[in-house]
C-alpha positions in Angstrom: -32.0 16.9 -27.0 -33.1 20.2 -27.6 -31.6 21.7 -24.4 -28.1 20.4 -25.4 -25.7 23.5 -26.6 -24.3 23.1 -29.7 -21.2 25.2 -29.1 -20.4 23.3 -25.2 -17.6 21.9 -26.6 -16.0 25.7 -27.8 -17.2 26.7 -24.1 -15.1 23.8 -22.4 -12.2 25.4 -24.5 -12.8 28.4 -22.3 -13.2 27.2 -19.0 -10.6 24.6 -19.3 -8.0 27.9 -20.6 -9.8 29.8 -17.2 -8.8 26.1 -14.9 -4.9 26.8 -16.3 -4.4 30.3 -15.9 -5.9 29.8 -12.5 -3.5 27.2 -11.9 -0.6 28.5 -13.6 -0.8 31.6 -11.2 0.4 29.4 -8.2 3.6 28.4 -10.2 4.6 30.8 -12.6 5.8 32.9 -9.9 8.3 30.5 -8.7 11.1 31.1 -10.5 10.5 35.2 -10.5 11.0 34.7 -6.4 14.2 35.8 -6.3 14.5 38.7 -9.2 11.3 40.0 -6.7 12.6 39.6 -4.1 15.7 42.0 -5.0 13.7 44.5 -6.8 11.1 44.8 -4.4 13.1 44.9 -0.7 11.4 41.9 0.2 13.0 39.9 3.1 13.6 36.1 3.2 10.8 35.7 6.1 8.3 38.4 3.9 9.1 36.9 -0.1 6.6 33.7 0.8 3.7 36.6 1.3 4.1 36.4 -2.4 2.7 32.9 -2.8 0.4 33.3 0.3 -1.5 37.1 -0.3 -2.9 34.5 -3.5 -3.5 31.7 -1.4 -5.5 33.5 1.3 -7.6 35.1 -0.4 -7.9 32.6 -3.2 -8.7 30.0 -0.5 -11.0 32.3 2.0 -13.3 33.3 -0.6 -13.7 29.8 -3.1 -17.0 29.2 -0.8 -18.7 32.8 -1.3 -17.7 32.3 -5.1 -19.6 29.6 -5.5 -22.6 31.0 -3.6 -22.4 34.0 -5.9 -22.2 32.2 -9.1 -25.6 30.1 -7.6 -27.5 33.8 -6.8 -25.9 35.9 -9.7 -25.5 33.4 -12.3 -22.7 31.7 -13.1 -21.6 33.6 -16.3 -21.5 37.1 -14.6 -19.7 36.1 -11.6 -17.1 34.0 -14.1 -17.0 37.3 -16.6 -16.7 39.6 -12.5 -13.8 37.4 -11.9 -11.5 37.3 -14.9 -12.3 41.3 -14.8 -10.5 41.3 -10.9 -8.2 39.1 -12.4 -7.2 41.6 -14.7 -7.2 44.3 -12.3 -4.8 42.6 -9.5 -2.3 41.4 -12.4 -1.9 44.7 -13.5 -1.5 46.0 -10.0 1.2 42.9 -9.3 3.3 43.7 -12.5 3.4 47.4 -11.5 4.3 47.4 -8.6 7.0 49.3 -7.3 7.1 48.1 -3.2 6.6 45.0 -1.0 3.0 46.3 -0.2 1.5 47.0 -3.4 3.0 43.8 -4.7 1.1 41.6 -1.8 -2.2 43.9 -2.7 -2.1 42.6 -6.6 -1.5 39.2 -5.6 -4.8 39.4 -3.2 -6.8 40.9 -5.5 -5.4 38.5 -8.2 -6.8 35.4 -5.5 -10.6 37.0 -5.3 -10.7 37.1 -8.8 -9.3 33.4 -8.9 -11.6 32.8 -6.3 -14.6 33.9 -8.4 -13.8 32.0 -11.6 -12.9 28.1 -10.5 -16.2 27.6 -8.8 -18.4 29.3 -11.9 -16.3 27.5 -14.4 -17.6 24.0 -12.7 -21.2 25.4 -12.6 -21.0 26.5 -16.3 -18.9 22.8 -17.1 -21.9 21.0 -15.6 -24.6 23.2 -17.4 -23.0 22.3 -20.6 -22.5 19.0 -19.9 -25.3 17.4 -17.7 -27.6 15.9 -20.5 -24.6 13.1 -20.8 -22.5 11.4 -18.4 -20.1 10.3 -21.4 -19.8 13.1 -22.2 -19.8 14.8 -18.9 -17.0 12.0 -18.0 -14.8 13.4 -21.0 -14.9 17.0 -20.2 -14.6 16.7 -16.7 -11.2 14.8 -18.1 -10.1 17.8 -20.2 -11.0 20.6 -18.0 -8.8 18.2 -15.1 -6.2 18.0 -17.5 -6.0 21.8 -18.0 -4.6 22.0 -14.2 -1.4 19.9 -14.0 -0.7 21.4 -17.8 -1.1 24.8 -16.1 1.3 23.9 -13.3 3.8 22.5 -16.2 3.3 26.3 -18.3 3.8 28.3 -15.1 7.0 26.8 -14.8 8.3 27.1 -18.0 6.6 30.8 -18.5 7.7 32.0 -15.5 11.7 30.8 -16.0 11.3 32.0 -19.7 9.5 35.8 -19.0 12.2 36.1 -16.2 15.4 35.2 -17.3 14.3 37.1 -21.1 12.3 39.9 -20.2 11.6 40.9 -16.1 9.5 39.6 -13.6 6.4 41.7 -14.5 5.6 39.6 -17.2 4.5 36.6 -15.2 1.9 39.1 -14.3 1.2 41.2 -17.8 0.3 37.6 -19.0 -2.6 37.2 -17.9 -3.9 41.2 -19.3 -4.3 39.9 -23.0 -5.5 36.1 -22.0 -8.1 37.6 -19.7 -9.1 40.4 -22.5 -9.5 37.5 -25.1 -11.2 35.2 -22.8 -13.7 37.9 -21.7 -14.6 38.4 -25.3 -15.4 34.7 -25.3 -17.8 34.6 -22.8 -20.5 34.9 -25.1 -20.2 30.5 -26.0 -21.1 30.2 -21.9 -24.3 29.7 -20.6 -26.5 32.8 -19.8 -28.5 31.1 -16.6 -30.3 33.2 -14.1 -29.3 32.8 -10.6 -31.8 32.6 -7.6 -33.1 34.7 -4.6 -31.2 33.7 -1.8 -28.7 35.5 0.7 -25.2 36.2 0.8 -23.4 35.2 4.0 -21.1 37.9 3.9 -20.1 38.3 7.4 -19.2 34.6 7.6 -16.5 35.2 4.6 -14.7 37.6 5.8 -14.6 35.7 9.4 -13.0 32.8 7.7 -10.5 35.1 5.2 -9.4 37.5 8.4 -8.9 34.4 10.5 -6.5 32.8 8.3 -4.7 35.8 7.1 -4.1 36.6 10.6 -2.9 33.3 11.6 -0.5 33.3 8.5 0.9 36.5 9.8 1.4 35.2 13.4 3.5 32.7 12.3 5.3 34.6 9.8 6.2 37.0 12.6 7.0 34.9 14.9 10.3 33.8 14.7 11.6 37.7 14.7 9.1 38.9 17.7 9.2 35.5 19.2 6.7 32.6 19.6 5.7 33.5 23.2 6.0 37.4 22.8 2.4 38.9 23.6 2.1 40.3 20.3 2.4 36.4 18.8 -0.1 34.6 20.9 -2.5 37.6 20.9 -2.3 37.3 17.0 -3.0 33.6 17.3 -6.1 34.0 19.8 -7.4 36.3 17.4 -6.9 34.1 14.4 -8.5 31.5 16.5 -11.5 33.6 18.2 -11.7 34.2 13.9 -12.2 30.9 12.7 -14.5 29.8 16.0 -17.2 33.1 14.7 -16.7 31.2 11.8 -18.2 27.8 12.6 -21.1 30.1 15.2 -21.7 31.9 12.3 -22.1 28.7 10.2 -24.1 27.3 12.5 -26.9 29.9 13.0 -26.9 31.6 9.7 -29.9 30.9 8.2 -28.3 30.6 4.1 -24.7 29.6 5.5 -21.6 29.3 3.4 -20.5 25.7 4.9 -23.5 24.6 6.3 -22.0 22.0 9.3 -24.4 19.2 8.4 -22.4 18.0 5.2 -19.7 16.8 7.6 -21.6 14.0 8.0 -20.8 12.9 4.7 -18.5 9.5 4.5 -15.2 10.2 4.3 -15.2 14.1 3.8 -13.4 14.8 7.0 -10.5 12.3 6.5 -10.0 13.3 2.9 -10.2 17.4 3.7 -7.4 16.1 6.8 -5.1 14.5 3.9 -5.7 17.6 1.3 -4.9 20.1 4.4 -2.1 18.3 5.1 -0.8 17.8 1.8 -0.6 21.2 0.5 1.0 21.7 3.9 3.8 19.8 2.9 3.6 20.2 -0.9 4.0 23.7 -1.2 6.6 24.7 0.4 8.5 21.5 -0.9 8.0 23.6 -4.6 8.8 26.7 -2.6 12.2 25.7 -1.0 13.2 23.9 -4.1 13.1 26.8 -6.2 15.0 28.7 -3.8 17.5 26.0 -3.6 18.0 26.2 -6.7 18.8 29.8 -7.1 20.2 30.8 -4.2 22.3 28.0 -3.6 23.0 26.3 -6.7 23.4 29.7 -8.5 20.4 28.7 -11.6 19.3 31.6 -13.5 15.7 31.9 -13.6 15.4 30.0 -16.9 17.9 27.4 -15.7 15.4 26.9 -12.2 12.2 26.5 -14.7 13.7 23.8 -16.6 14.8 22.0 -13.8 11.6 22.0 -12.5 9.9 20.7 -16.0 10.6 17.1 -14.9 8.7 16.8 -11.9 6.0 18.9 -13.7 5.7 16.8 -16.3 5.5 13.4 -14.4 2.9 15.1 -12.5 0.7 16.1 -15.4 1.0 12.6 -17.0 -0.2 10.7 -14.1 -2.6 12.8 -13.1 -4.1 12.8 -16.3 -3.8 9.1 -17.8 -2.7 6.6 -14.7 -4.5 7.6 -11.3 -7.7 7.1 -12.2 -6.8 3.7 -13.5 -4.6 2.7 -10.3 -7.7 4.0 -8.4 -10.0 1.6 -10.2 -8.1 -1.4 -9.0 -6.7 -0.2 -5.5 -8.7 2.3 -4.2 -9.1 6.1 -3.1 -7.9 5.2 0.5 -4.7 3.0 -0.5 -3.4 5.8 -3.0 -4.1 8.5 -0.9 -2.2 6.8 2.2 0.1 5.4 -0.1 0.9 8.7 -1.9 1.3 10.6 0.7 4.4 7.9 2.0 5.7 8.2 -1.0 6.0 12.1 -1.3 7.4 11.6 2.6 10.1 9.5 1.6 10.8 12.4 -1.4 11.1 14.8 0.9 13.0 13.3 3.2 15.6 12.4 0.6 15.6 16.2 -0.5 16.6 17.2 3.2 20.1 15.7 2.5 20.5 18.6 -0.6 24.4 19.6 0.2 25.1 23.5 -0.2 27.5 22.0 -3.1 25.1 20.0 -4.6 24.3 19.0 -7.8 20.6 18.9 -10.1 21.5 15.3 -10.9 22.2 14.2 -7.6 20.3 16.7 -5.0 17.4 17.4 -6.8 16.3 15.2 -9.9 15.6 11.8 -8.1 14.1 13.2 -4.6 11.9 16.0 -7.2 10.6 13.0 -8.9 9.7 10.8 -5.9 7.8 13.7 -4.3 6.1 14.3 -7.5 4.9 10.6 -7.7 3.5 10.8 -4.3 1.8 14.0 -5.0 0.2 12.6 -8.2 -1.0 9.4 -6.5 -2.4 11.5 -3.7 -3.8 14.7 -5.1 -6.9 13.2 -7.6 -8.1 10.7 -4.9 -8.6 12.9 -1.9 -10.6 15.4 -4.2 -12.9 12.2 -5.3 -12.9 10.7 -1.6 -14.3 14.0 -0.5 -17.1 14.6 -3.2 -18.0 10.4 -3.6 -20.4 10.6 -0.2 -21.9 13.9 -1.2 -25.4 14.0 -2.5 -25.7 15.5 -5.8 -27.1 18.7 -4.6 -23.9 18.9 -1.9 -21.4 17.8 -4.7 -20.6 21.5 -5.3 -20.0 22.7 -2.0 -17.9 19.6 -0.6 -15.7 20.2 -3.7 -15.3 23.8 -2.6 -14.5 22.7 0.8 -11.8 20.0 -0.3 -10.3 22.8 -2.4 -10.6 25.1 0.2 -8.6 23.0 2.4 -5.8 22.3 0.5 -5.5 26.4 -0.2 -5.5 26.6 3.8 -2.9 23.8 4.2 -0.7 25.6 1.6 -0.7 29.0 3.2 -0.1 27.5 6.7 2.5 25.1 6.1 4.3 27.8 4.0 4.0 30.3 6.8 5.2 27.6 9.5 8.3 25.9 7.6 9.4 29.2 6.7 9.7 30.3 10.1 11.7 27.1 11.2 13.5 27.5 8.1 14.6 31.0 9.2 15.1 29.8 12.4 17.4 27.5 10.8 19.4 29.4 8.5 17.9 30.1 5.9 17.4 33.9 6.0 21.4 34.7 5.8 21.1 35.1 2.1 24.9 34.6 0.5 25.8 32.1 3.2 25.5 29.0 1.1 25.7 26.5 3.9 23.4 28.5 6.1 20.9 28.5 3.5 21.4 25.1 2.8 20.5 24.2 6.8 17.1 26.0 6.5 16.0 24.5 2.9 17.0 21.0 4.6 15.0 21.2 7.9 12.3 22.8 5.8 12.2 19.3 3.8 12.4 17.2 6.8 9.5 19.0 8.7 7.8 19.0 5.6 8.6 15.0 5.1 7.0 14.7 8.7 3.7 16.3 7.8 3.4 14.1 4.6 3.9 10.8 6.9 1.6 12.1 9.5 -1.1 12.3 6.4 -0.7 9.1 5.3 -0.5 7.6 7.9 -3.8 9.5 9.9 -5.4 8.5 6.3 -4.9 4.7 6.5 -6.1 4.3 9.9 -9.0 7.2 9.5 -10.5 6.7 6.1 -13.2 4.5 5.4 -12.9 2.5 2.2 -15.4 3.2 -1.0 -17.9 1.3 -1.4 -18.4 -0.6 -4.7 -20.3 1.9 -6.7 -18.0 4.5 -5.6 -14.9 3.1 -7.5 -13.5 5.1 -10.5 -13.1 3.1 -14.1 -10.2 4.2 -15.6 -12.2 6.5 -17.6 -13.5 8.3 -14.4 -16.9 6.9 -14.9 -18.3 5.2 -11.8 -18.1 1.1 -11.6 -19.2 -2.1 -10.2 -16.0 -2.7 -8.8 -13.7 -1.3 -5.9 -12.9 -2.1 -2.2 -15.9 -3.1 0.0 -13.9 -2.1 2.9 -15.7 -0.1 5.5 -13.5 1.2 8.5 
């Protein structure tokens, strides 16, 4: 055991606090939306570029990460990232326009980008000698995410409502400076020779920040305007270099042969699909809140602490043990059903609403559908892989879900505008746009769940979860 580090469990204390300041960047803008929104000029159509400038880039660039943390060594690309995390946050909080504030958000998403997939690499260095042991920190760093969620939320509402919006950003300065300065516990491994498939990164990032902006346009220039659809071919003609490039690069990104892996296609459909319809259900909700209910920005953040909270606790002490009896495939299908009917009832939110009645119960029903959902698509998608693909079909289900976010947001905020919802001060209007936002978004949810009950095979035995995360004997020997 001489290869065992005897301060991993000091280093896990550092990647988990990288995993929730990752995470909390995705929600501890929430609240700040609409204090941005009037200090910035941002329109109703535009404030979403908030949330997606992270997303894009965030998402586009998780594969080259971890291809950079496997050539450069994982503790220099993890140390490069919290470094361009620094950089974009102080960019973001500065800000003084619509444009600079989408540039610090990006920049904030490639640094983001850099540090998830190096903090798994360094976990699994620290941890590989054991799987007990492996099994437990791969619990606490999973923990660190929906308790990142939960502190966004409360953060955000708090820095808001007390100080100014720019602190959801100046956060992250002193965290990163003290993380940085703790780098030194991680693992200094070498990387390897090996090439960088550039070209085929910035294919995939362009493609899907161009579709995003198609759709965001679209309602104002119009869907069958020739600026529209030539965006969308070029989005498309994007993403198709993408797969040629894939396909005849000789160190590729995604190589195309892991698709044959069990189950990884269904399970990256139900993770596209549910950030497609998750986040813009957090989105709108906050909105709803604010703009319709009249919350203060501490007032939206508390309301929100419920639905964070139930996430966090199932996600981190009853999935894996509903999993274990049931199945990936039935709480996956079953999850996403759930979060349907959630969203379905928050479509009937009344411009005169109340927390109580409009939002608690539906907030809470969508949140139990997300937490059933969420853990066991990421599993379903890895289970097939062989150990030396594990990393890279976990940076495609991740991947996914960031691409099912940005588009979703992009296309239920342009039928949400289309509905309403950008005649800011017209309560009722607003209230139309929010609801058909919910009801698309309900649609997209069934559509999941359903496409993964008749699509997904079931695990076989060995793949099963105990309640502990550790593999087990038992499990559905279904095979569709």
């Amino acid at each position: 055991m001489s290869d065992v580090n005897p301060r991993r469990w000091w280093a896990l204390l550092v990647l988990a606090a990288a995993q929730f300041m990752v995470i909390m960047d995705t929600s501890i803008i929430g609240v700040a939306l609409p204090e941005m929104q009037r200090d910035l000029g941002f329109s109703q159509g535009e404030l979403q570029w908030i949330f997606n400038a992270y997303v894009i880039s965030f998402g586009g660039l998780l594969l080259l990460g971890g291809r950079l943390s496997d050539l450069l060594g994982a503790r220099k690309v993890f140390t490069a990232g919290w470094v361009v995390l620094i950089a974009g946050s102080v960019v973001a909080a500065a800000a003084q326009n619509v444009g600079a504030e989408v540039v610090g958000r990006a920049v904030q998403g490639v640094g983001g980008a850099l540090i998830a997939p190096a903090a798994m690499t360094l976990l699994m260095m620290l941890f590989a000698h054991d799987q007990k042991e492996l099994g437990k920190a791969m619990a606490l760093y999973g923990a660190a995410a929906p308790a990142g969620g939960t502190a966004g939320v409360f953060l955000g509402g708090v820095f808001t409502e007390w100080l100014s919006w720019p602190w959801v950003f100046i956060i992250y300065v002193p965290i990163g400076v003290a993380t940085l300065a703790a780098t030194k516990l991680l693992p200094a491994v070498g990387g390897r020779r090996g090439g960088v498939d550039v070209l085929g990164a910035v294919a995939v990032t362009a493609g899907l920040a161009l579709a995003v902006f198609a759709v965001v346009r679209a309602p104002e220039a119009g869907w069958g305007s020739s600026g529209t659809v030539l965006q969308l071919l070029g989005a498309a003609a994007l993403l198709l270099l993408f797969i040629v490039i894939q396909k005849t690069a000789h160190e590729p990104l995604m190589p195309l042969g892991i698709w044959r892996v069990p189950r990884l296609g269904s399970a990256n459909l139900a993770m596209t699909l549910l950030g497609a319809a998750w986040i813009p259900m957090w989105y709108f909700l906050n909105l709803y809140l604010q703009q319709v209910l009249g919350y203060g920005a501490f007032e939206s953040g508390a309301a929100l602490l419920p639905m964070t909270v139930l996430l966090m606790i199932f996600m981190t002490a009853i999935t894996a043990r509903l999993m274990a009896r049931f199945g990936a495939k039935a709480l996956i299908g079953g999850g996403l059903l759930v979060l349907a009917a959630g969203l379905v009832w928050l479509s009937a939110v009344e411009p005169t609403g109340t927390f109580a009645v409009d939002v608690l119960p539906a907030s809470l029903v969508s949140a139990l559908g997300m937490s059933l959902a969420y853990i066991p698509a990421m599993m379903a998608a890895m289970s097939g892989a062989p150990q030396e693909q594990a990393g890279l079909a976990s940076g495609i289900v991740n991947t996914t879900y960031q691409v099912g976010s940005a588009l979703g947001l992009a296309a239920l905020t342009a039928v949400a505008t289309s509905q309403g919802a950008g005649r800011l001060g017209n309560l009722p209007a607003l209230t139309d746009g929010f609801s058909a936002a919910f009801l698309w978004a309900a649609a997209i949810a069934a559509v999941a769940g359903l496409s993964t009950l008749l699509l997904m095979r079931g695990e076989r035995a060995a793949e099963a979860p105990q309640a502990d995360g550790a593999p087990t004997a038992q499990g559905d020997r279904v095979a569709v």
